[in-house]
C-alpha positions in Angstrom: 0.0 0.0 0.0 1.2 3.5 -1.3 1.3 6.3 1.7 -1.2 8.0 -1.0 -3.3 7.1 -3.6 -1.3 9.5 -5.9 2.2 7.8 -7.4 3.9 5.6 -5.3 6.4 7.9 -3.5 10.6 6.9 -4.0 12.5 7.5 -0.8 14.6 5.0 0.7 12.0 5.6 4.3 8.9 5.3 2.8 8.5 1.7 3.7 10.0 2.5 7.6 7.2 5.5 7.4 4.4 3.1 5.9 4.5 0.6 8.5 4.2 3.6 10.8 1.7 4.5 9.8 -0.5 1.6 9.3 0.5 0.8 12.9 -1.2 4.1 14.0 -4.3 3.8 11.1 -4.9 0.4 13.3 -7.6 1.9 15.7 -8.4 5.0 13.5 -11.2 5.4 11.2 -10.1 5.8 7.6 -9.9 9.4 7.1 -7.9 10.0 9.6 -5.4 7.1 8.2 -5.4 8.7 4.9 -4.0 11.8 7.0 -1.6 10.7 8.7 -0.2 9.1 4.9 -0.8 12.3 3.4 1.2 13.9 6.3 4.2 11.3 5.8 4.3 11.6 2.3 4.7 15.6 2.6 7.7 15.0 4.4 9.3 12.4 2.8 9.2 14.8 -0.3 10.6 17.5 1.3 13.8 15.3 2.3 14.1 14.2 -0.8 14.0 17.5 -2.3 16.1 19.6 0.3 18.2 16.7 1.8 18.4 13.9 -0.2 21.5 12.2 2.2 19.1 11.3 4.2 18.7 7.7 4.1 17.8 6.0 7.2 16.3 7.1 10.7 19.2 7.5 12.6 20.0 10.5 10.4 16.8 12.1 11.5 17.6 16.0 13.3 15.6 18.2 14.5 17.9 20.9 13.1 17.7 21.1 9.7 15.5 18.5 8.9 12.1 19.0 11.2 12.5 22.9 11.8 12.9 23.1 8.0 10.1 21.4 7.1 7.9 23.3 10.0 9.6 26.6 7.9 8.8 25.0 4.1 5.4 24.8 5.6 5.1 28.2 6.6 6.4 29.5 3.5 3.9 27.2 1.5 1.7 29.5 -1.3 -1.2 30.1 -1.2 -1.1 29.6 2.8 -1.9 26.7 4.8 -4.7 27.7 6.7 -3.7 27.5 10.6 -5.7 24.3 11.5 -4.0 22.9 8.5 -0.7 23.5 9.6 -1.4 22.6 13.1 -2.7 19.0 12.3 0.5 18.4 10.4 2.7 18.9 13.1 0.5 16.8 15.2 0.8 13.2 12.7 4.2 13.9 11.8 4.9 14.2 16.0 2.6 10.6 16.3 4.4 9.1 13.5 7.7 9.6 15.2 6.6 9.0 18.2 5.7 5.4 16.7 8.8 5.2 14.5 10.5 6.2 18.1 9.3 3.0 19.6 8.9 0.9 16.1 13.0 1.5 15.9 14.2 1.7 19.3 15.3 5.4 18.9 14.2 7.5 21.4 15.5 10.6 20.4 12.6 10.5 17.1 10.0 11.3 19.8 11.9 14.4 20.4 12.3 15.8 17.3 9.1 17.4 17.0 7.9 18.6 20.7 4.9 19.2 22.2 5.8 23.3 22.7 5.9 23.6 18.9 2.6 22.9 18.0 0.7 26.2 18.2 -2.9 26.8 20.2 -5.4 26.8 17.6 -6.8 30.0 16.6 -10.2 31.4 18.3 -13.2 30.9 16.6 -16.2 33.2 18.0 -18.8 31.8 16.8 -21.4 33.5 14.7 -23.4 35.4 16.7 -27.2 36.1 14.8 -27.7 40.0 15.2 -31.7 40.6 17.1 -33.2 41.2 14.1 -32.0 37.6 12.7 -33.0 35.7 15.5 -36.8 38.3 15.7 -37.1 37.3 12.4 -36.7 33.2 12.0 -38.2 32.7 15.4 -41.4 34.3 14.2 -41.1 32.7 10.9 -40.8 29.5 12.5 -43.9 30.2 14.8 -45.6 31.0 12.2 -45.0 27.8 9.9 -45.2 26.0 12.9 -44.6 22.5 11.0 -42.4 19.6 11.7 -39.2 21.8 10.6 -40.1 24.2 12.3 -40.2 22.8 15.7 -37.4 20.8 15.7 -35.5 24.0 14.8 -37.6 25.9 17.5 -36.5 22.9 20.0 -32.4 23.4 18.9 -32.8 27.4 19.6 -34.6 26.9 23.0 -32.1 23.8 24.6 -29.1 24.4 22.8 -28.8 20.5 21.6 -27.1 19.7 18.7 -28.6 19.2 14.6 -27.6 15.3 15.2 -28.9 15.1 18.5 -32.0 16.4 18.0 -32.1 13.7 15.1 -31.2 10.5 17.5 -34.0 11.7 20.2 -36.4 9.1 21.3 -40.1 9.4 21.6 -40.2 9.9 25.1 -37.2 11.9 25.4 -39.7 14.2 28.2 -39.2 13.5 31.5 -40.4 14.9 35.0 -37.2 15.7 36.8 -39.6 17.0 39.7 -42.9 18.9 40.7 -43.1 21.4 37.6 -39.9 20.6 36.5 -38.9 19.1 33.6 -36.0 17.3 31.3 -34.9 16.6 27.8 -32.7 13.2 27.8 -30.2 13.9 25.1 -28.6 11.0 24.3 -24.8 9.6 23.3 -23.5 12.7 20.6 -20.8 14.3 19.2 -18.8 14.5 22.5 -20.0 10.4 23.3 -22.0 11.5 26.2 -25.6 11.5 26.9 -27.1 14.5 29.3 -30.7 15.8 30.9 -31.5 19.2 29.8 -33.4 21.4 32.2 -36.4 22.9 29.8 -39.1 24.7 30.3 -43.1 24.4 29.4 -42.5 26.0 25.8 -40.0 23.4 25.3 -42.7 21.1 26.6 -45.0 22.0 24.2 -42.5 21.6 21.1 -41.7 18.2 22.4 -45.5 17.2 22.6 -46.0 18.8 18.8 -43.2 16.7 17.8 -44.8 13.5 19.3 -48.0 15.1 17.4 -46.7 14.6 14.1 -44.7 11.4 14.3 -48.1 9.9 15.5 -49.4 11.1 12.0 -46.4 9.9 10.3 -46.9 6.7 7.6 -43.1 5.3 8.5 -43.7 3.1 11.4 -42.5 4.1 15.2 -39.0 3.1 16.3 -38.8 4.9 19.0 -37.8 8.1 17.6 -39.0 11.4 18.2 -38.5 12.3 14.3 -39.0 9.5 11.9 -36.5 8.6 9.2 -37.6 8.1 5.5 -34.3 6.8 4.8 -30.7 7.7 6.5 -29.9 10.3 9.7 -27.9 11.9 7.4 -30.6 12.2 4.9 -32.7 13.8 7.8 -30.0 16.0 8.6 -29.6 17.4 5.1 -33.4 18.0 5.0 -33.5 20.0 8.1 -30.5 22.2 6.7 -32.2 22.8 3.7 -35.3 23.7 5.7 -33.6 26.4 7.3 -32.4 27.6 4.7 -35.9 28.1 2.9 -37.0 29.8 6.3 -34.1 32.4 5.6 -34.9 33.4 1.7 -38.6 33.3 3.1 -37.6 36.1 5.5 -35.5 37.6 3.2 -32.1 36.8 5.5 -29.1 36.9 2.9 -26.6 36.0 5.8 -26.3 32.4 5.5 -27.6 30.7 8.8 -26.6 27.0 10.1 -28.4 24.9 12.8 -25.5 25.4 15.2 -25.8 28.9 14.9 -29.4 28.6 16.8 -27.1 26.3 19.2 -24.9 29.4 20.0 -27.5 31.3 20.7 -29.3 29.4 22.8 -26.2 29.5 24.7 -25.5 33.2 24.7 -29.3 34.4 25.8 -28.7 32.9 29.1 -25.3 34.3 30.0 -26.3 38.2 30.1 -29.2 37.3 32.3 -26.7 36.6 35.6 -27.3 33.2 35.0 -24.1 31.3 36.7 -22.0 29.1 35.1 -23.6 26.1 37.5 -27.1 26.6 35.5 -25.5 26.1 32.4 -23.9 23.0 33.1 -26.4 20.5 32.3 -26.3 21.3 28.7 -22.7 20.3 29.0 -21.4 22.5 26.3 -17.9 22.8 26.6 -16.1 24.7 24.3 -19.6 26.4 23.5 -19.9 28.4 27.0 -16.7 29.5 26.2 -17.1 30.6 22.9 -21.0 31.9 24.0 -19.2 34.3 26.1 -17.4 35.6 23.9 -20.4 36.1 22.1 -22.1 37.9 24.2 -19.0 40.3 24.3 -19.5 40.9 20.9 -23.1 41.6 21.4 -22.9 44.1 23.8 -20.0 45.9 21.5 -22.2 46.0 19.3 -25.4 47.1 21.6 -27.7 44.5 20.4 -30.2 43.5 23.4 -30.2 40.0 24.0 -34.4 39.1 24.4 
């Protein structure tokens, strides 16, 4: 096996970096193989352009050979853009790291250290101005469909385009006396949550269970039935809120995590501790729905 599907690459360690590699690819799912063999074959190229006497592993230095390719990287045209450049160092680090172990050579795993690697760059998210969020929510009132309450239920919880897709028909539960939960279950981040919610939710949740009760597919004990795929059910509910936007004549483009971050940021300005917020388990989302509610109050937009 090539370490791409392009030509098969001539270097004297592009076997020692294959096996490497197909060590790591193991226990990772394929794209992240191809990767890491994209990654290897990148460097290999650039020894065998800049320093062709290198021939074996041994030979390996940090100075020239890694701190010139982190430089020919740098210098690339047009630009790698920074996540780019910040996953390369990563699976060239793992493949030495393997190669460091593979070999017996310690001193790979310290060619390319952990203090080189920059932080990745800090993505605010998208913040949707008032008159955005005035707009689809009454849109989505109005239409008041199955789209439109799924994407209602996403704005009002904060729960994910995916997880709103893998939620089971009696996802509603009574956490106590007029108090109730949304069981989110196992996600992006492999974990399954309760989300505090309150009698609007409710009454989403029951409109939902209206129209899957009308739906011809038969129940399986989803909340939202599936015609074919989850993806396919993903797509449609993108493509839904898209028509909402040219229906309200938004030109901004709008995604379903958008309504996510929002859902996030309306409940920070209200002095809402940090403790509230934790059942929705966002992670990196509080964080970045801080920083969005920076930018709203910059730019003097109240936050209804």
């Amino acid at each position: 096996m090539n370490l791409s599907r392009r030509a098969p690459l001539q270097h004297p360690l592009a076997h020692v970096f294959e096996r490497a590699v197909d060590s790591l690819g193991a226990a990772l799912a394929p794209q992240s193989t191809r990767l890491y063999r994209g990654t290897a074959r990148n460097f290999l190229l650039y020894l065998g352009a800049d320093h062709p006497e290198v021939t074996a592993l041994d030979q390996l230095r940090r100075d020239p050979h890694i701190l010139g390719w982190m430089v020919r990287l740098r210098s690339q045209f047009p630009s790698l853009a920074p996540v780019t450049y910040i996953s390369r160092l990563i699976f060239l680090r793992g493949i030495l790291a393997e190669l460091a172990w593979s070999a017996a050579l310690p001193e790979l795993a310290q060619l390319l250290r952990r203090q080189d690697i920059p932080r990745a760059p800090r993505r605010l998210p998208r913040a949707l101005s008032m008159q955005q969020d005035q707009l689809l929510q009454q849109e989505l009132l109005r239409r008041n469909d199955l789209g439109a309450n799924v994407l209602l239920l996403l704005r009002h919880t904060g729960m994910r385009i995916g997880e709103a897709a893998d939620l089971s028909f009696d996802c509603l539960h009574s956490a106590a006396t007029g108090q109730w939960a949304i069981h989110v279950p196992l996600g992006k981040l492999k974990t399954e949550r309760m989300v505090p919610v309150d009698s609007f939710v409710c009454q989403l949740v029951q409109r939902l269970r209206f129209f899957r009760s009308f739906d011809p597919l038969p129940a399986d004990g989803r909340l939202l039935a599936r015609s074919s795929t989850r993806e396919a059910l993903i797509r449609k509910l993108r493509r839904y809120l898209h028509a909402v936007c040219a229906e309200t004549g938004i030109g901004k483009r709008i995604v379903p995590h958008q309504l996510r971050h929002y859902a996030a940021s309306r409940t920070m300005p209200r002095g809402s501790e940090r403790r509230g917020s934790r059942p929705l388990r966002m992670r990196g989302c509080l964080h970045s729905s801080r920083s969005t509610c920076g930018i709203v109050r910059r730019r003097g937009i109240r936050v209804v």
